[in-house]
KOLDO-869064 format. One record per residue (C-alpha): residue in three letters; z, x, y. Coordinates in nm, 4 decimals, always signed. Layout:
N
ALA	Z	X	Y
...
% end
This chain:
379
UNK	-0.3851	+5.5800	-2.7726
UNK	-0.4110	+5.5016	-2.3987
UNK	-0.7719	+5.4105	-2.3846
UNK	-0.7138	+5.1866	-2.7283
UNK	-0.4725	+5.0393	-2.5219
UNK	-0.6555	+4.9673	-2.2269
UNK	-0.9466	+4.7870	-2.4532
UNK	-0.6928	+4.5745	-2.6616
UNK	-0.5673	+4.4593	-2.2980
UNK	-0.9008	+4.4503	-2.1961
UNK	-0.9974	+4.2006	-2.4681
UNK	-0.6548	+4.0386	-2.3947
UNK	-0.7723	+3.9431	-2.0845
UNK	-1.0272	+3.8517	-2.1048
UNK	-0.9428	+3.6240	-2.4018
UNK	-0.7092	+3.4536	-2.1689
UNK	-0.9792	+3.3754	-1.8677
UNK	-1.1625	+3.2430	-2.1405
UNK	-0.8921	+2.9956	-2.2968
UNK	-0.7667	+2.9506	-1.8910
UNK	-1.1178	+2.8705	-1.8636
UNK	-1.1284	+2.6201	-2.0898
UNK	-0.7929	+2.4989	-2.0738
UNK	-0.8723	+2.4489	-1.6983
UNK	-1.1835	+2.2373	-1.7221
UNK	-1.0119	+2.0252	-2.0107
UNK	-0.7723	+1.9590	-1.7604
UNK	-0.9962	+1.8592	-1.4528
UNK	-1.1653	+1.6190	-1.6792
UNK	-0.8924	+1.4717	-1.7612
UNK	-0.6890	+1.4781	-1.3977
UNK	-0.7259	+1.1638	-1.2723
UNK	-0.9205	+1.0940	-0.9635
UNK	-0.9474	+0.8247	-0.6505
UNK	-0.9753	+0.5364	-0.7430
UNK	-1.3275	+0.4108	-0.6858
UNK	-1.2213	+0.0087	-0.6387
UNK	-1.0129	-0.1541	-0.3415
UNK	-0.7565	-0.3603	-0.4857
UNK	-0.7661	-0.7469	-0.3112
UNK	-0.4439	-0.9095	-0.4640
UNK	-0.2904	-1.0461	-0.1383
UNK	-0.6051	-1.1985	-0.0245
UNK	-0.7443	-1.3571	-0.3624
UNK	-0.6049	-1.5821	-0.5897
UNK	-0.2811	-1.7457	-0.5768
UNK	-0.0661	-1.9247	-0.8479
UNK	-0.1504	-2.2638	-0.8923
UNK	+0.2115	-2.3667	-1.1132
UNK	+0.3707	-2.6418	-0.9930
UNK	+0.6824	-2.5154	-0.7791
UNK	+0.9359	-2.2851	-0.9606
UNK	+0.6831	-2.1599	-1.1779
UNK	+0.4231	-1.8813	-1.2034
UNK	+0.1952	-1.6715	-1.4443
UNK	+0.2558	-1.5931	-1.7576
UNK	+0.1076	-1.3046	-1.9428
UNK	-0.2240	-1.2754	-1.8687
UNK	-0.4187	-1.1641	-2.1905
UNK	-0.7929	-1.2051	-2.1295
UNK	-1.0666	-1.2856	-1.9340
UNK	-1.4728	-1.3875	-2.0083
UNK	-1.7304	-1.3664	-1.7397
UNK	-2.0128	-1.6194	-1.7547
UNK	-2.1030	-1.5356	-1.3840
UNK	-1.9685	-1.4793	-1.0692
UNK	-1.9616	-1.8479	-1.0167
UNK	-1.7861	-1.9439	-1.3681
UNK	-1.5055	-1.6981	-1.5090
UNK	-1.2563	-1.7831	-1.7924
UNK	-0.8948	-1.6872	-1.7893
UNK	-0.6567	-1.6753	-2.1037
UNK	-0.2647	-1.6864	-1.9853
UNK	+0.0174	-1.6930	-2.2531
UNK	+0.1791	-2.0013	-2.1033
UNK	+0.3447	-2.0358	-1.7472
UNK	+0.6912	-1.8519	-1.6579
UNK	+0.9748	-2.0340	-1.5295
UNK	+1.0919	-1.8675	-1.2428
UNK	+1.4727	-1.8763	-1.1656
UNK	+1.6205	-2.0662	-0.8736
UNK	+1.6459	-1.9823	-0.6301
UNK	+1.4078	-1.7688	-0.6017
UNK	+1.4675	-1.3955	-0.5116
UNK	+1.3317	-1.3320	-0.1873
UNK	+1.1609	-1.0259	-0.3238
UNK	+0.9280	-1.2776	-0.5183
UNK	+0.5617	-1.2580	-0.3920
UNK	+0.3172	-1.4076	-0.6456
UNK	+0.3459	-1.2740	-0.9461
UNK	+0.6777	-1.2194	-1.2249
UNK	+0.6437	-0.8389	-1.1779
UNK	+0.7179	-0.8258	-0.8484
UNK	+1.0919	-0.9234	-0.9261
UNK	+1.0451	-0.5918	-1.2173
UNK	+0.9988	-0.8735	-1.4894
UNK	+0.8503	-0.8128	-1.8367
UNK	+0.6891	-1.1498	-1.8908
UNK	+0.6524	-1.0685	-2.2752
UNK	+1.0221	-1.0193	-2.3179
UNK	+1.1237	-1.4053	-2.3246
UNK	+1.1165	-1.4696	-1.9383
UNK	+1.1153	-1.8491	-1.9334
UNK	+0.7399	-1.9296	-2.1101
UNK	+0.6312	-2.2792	-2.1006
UNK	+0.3232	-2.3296	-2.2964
UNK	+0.0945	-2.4831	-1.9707
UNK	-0.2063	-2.4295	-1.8497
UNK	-0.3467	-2.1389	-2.0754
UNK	-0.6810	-2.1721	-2.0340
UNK	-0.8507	-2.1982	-1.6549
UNK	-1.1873	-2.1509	-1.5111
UNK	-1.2126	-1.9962	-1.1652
UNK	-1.5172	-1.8647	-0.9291
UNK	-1.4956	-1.4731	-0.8005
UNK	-1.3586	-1.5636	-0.4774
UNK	-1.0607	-1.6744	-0.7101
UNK	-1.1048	-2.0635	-0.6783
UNK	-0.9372	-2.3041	-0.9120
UNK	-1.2113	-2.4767	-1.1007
UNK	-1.0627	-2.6554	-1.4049
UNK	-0.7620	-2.6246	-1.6431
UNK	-0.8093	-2.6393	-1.9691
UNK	-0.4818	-2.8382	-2.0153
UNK	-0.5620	-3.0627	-2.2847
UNK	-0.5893	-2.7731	-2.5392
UNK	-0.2051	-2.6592	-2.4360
UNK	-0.1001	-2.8306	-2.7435
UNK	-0.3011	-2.5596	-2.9954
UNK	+0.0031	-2.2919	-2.8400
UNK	+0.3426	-2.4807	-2.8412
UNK	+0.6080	-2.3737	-3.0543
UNK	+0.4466	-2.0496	-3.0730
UNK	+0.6593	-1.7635	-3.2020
UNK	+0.5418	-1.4029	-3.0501
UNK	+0.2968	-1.3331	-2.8277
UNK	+0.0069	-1.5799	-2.8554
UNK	-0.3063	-1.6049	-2.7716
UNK	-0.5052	-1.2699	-2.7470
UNK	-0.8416	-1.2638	-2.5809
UNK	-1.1555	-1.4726	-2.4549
UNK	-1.5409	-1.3462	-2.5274
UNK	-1.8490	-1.5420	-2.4535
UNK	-2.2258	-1.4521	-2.6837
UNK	-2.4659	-1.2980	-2.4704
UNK	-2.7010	-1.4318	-2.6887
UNK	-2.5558	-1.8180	-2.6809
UNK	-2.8023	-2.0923	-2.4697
UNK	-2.4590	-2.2704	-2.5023
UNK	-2.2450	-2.0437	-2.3514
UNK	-1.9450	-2.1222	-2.5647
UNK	-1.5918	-1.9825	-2.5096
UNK	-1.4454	-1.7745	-2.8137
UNK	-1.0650	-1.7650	-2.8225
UNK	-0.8659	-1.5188	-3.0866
UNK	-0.5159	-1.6136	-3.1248
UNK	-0.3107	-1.3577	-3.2084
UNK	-0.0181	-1.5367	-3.3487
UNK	-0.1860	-1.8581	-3.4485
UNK	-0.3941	-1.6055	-3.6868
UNK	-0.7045	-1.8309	-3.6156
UNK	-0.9890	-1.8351	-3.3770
UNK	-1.1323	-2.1251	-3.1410
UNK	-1.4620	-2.2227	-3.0354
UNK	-1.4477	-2.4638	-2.7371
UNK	-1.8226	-2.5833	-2.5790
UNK	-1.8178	-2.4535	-2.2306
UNK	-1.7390	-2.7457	-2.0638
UNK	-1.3688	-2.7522	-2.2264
UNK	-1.4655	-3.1000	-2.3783
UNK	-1.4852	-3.0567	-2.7838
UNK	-1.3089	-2.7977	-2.9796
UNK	-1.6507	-2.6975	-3.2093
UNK	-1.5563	-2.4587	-3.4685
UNK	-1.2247	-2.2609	-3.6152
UNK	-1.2054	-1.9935	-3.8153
UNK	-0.9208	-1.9127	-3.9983
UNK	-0.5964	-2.1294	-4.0957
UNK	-0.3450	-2.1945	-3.8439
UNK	+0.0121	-2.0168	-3.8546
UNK	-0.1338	-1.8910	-4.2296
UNK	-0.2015	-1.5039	-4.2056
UNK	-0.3959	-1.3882	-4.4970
UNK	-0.6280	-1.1093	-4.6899
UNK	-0.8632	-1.3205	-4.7929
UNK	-1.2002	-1.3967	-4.6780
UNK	-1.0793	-1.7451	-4.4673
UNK	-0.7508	-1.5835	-4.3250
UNK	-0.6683	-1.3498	-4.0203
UNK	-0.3352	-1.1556	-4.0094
UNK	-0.2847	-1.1340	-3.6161
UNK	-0.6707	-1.0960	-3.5402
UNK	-0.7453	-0.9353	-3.2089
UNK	-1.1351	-0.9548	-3.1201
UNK	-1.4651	-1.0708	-3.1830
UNK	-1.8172	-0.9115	-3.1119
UNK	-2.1347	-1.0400	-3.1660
UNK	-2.4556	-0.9019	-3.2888
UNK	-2.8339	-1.0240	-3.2061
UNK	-2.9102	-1.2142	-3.5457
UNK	-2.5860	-1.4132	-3.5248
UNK	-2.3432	-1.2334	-3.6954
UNK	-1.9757	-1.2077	-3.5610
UNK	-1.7979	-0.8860	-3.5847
UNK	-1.4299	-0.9773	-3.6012
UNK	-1.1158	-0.6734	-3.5475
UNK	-0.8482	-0.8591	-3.7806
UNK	-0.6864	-0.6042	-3.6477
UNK	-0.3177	-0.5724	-3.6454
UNK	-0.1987	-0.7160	-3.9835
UNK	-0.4641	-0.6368	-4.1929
UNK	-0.6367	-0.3300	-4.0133
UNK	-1.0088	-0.4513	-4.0801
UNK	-1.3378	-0.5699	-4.0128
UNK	-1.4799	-0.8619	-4.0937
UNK	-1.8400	-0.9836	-4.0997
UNK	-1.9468	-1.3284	-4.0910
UNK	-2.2627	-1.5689	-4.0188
UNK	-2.2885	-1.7224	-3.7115
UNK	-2.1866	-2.0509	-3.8736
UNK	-1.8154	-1.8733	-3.9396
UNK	-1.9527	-1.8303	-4.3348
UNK	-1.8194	-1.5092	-4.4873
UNK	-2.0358	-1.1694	-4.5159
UNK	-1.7799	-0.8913	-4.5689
UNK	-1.5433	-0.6728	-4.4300
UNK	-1.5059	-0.3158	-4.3773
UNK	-1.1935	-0.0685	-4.2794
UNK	-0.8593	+0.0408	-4.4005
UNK	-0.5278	+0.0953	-4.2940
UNK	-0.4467	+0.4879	-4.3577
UNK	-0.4150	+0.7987	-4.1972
UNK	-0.7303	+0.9544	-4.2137
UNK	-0.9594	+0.9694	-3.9020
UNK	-1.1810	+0.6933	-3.9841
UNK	-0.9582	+0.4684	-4.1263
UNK	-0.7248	+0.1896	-3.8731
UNK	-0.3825	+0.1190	-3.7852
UNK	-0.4283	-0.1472	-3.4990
UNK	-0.7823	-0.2233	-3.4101
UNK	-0.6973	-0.4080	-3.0524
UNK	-1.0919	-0.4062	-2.8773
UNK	-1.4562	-0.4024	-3.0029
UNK	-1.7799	-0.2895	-2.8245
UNK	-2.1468	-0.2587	-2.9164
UNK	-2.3505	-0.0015	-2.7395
UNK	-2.6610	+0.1639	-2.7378
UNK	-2.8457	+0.2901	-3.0907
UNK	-2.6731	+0.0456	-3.3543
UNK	-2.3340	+0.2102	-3.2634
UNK	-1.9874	+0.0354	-3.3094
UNK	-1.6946	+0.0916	-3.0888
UNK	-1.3254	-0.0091	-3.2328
UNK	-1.0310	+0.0708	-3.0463
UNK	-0.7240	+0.1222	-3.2274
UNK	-0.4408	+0.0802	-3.0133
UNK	-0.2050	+0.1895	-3.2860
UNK	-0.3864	+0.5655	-3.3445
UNK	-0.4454	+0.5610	-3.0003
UNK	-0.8222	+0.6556	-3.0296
UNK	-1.1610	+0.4575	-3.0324
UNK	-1.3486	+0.5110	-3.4134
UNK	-1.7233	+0.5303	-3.3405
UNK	-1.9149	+0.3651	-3.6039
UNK	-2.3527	+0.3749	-3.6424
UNK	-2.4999	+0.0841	-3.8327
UNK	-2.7299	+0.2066	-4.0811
UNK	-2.9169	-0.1302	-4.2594
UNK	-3.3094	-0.2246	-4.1688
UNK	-3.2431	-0.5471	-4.0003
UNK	-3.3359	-0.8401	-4.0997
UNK	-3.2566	-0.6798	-4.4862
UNK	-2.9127	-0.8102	-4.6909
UNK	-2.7656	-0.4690	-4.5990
UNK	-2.7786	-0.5471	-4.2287
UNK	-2.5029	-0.4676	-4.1189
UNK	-2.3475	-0.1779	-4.2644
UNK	-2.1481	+0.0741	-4.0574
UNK	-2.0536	+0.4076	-4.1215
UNK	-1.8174	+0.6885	-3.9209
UNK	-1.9427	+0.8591	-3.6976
UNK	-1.6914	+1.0556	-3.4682
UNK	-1.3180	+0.9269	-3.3099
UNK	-1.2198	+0.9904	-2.9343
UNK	-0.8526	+1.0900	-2.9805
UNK	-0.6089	+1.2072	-2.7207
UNK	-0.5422	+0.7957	-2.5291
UNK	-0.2484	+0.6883	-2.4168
UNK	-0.2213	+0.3233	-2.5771
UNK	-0.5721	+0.2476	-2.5213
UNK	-0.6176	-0.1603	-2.5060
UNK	-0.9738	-0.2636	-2.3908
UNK	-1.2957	-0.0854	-2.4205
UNK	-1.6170	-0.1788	-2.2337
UNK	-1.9941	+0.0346	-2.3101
UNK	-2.3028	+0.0555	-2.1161
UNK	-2.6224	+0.1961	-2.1548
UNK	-2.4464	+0.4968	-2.0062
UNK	-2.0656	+0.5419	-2.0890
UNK	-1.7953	+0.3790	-2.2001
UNK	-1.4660	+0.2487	-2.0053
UNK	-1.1114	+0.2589	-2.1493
UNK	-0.7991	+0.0887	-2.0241
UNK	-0.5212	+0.2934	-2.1264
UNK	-0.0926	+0.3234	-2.0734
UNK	+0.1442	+0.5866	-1.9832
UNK	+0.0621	+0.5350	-1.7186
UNK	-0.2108	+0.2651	-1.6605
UNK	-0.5426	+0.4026	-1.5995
UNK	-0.9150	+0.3517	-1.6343
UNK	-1.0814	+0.6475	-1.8564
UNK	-1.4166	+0.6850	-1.8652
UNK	-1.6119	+0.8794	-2.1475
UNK	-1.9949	+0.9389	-2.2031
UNK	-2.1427	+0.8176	-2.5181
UNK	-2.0636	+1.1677	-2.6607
UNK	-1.6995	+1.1379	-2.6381
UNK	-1.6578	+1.3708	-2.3428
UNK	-1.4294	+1.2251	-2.0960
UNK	-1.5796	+1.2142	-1.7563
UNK	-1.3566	+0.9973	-1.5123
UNK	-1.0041	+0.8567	-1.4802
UNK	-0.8308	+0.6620	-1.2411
UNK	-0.5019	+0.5203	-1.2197
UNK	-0.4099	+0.1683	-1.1251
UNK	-0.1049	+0.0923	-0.8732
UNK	+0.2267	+0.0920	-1.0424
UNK	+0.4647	-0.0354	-0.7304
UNK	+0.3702	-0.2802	-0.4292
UNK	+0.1551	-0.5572	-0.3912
UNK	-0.1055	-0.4335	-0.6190
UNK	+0.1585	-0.3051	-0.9163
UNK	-0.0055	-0.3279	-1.2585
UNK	+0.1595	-0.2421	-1.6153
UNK	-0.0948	-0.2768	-1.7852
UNK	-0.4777	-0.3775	-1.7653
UNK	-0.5063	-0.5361	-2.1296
UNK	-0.8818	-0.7190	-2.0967
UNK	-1.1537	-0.6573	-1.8416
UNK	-1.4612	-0.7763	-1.6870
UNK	-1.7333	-0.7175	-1.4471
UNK	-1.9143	-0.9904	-1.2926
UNK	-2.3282	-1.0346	-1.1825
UNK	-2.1797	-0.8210	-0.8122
UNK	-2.0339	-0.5217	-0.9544
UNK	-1.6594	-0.6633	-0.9342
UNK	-1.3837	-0.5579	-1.1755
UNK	-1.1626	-0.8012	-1.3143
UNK	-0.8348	-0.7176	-1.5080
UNK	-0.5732	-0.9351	-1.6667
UNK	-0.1900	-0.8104	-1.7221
UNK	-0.0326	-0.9151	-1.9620
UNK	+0.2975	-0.7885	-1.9049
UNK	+0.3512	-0.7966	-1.4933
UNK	+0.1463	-1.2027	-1.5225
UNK	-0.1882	-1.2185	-1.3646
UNK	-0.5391	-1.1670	-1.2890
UNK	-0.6738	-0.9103	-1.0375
UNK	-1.0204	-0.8552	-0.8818
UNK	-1.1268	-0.4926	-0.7994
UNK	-1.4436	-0.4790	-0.5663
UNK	-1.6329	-0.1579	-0.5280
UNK	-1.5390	+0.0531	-0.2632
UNK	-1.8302	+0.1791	-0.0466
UNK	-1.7289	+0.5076	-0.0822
UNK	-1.7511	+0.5119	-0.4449
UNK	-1.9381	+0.7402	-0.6780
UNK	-2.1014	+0.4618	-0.8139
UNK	-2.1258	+0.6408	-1.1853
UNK	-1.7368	+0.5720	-1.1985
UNK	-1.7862	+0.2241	-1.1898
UNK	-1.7117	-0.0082	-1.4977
UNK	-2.0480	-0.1102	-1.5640
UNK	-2.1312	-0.4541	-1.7654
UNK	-2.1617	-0.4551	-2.1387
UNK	-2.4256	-0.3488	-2.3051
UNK	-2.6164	-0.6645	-2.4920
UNK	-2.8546	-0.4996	-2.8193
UNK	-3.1676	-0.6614	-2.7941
% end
């Protein structure tokens, strides 16, 4: 009896140092680490609102080059008056919410800066395409890797449409979608949230929140068709917020709802009718409230809530690399809900709850395999 004992404790044990060993090095992937960028908010840009005023919610951000960057606000925020002396530069320095009705005046949603953070031009004459809106606005900004043009793409969240504007701010080219109409059908959005783009042409766009799909078009807007489902079910969408491309024909949708990124492979010959057609593949589960997702040749980059953080994840799944972001001081974030990197290696983030834009340059310290790396472009 003693010796049966001693080998069911025996195998006990060592049962336990094996889940303790596992348990443990789930955990130290997951712990989050130094951050591996110096944060330069009190020595880059400034608001440029006239006085009483500052940032709104700052939703999204499009990288051209380090010379040329595009910034998406959600209208200015009136600030009160006087002015708390605790006020630095931004609304979240007084502890505002700037999504939870602090004062927005549609104005100035659309500027062009440099990386040092000059003021270049604002887009002001395309304020009028947000008054009167009703919730939170417009949603993101993406540019085609593959466009000589170098046109800015604009989803509007609210608006349930999305904007094509030539690159010098001058004509408004193409919409998609009907304005204030959400819709099923294949020429409406229901609170769209992304758009990706794919070397023949073809958009990829997350009509994410309202309808939880898909949809595939020409490059001349013309409709394809769509893909996805709202459900339960691992491959199947309640929010899809972000989309990335990466390497091998793969498909990256983050669903902010689930709280996951669904990993799709694209199976069609191109160049056939087929082309493309996705299928599951795997889901990364386990986020926060995951919001932007950025893939390299390498890995892929998550911003993520509760608290806000950086997670980065191999092309496997396997998380490799976290990093939170400043919640109090001068650098305070709430959440990082787009980001780029420019030509140099420099992070930029938008947030669109505490009101502006923040660069992150590359500390020289740095394991430079934590670094956000610039999208992957399929060739």
């Amino acid at each position: 009896m003693l010796k049966k004992s001693r080998k069911g404790n025996t195998k006990k044990a060592l049962s336990t140092i094996i889940f303790l060993s596992i348990t443990m090095g789930n955990v130290s992937a997951q712990d989050p680490g130094p951050s591996p960028y110096n944060f330069n908010t009190e020595t880059w840009m400034q608001p440029f609102a006239a006085e009483g005023r500052t940032w709104g919610g700052t939703s999204g951000i499009a990288i051209q080059s380090s010379e040329r960057i595009f910034v998406l606000q959600r209208g200015e925020t009136q600030l009160p008056s006087p002015i708390p002396p605790e006020y630095t530069s931004f609304a979240g320095s007084l502890g505002w919410n700037v999504l939870r009705g602090r004062g927005r005046i549609w104005e100035n949603c659309i500027y062009v800066i440099d990386s040092e953070g000059n003021l270049l031009e604002v887009w002001n004459q395309w304020d009028h395409l947000f008054e009167g809106t009703d919730g939170p606005g417009p949603h993101k900004l993406r540019m085609s890797p593959y466009d000589d043009e170098n046109r800015l793409w604009l989803i509007d969240e609210t608006g349930n449409i999305i904007y094509v504007f030539s690159n010098d701010g001058s004509k408004l080219e193409m919409t998609l979608g009907e304005k204030n109409i959400a819709g099923t059908d294949e020429t409406h959005y229901s609170q769209p949230q992304d758009v990706a783009f794919l070397p023949d042409g073809k958009l990829l766009i997350a009509d994410g929140l309202g309808n939880a799909r898909i949809v595939v078009r020409d490059a001349d807007g013309s409709y394809i068709k769509e893909f996805g489902e709202r459900g339960e079910d691992s491959h199947q969408f309640a929010g899809v917020h972000a989309l990335a491309l990466g390497p091998e024909d793969r498909l990256y949708a983050l669903d902010r709802d689930k709280r996951d990124i669904k990993v799709f492979q694209q199976t069609a010959q191109r160049g056939s009718s087929a082309y493309p057609t996705y299928e599951h593949r795997a889901t990364w589960s386990g986020l926060g409230m995951p919001l932007d997702i950025t893939v390299s040749a390498e890995a892929a980059w998550v911003t993520d809530l509760n608290p806000p953080k950086i997670v980065q994840f191999n092309l496997d799944g396997e998380r490799l690399y976290s990093f939170n972001l400043p919640t109090e001081g001068p650098d305070r974030w709430i959440e990082m809900h787009s980001m780029a990197v420019d030509d140099q290696g420099n992070l930029f983030g938008t947030d669109n709850q505490a009101g502006r834009p923040q660069k992150l340059t590359p500390k020289t310290s740095a394991d430079p395999s934590n670094l956000v790396r610039p999208a992957y472009v399929p060739k």
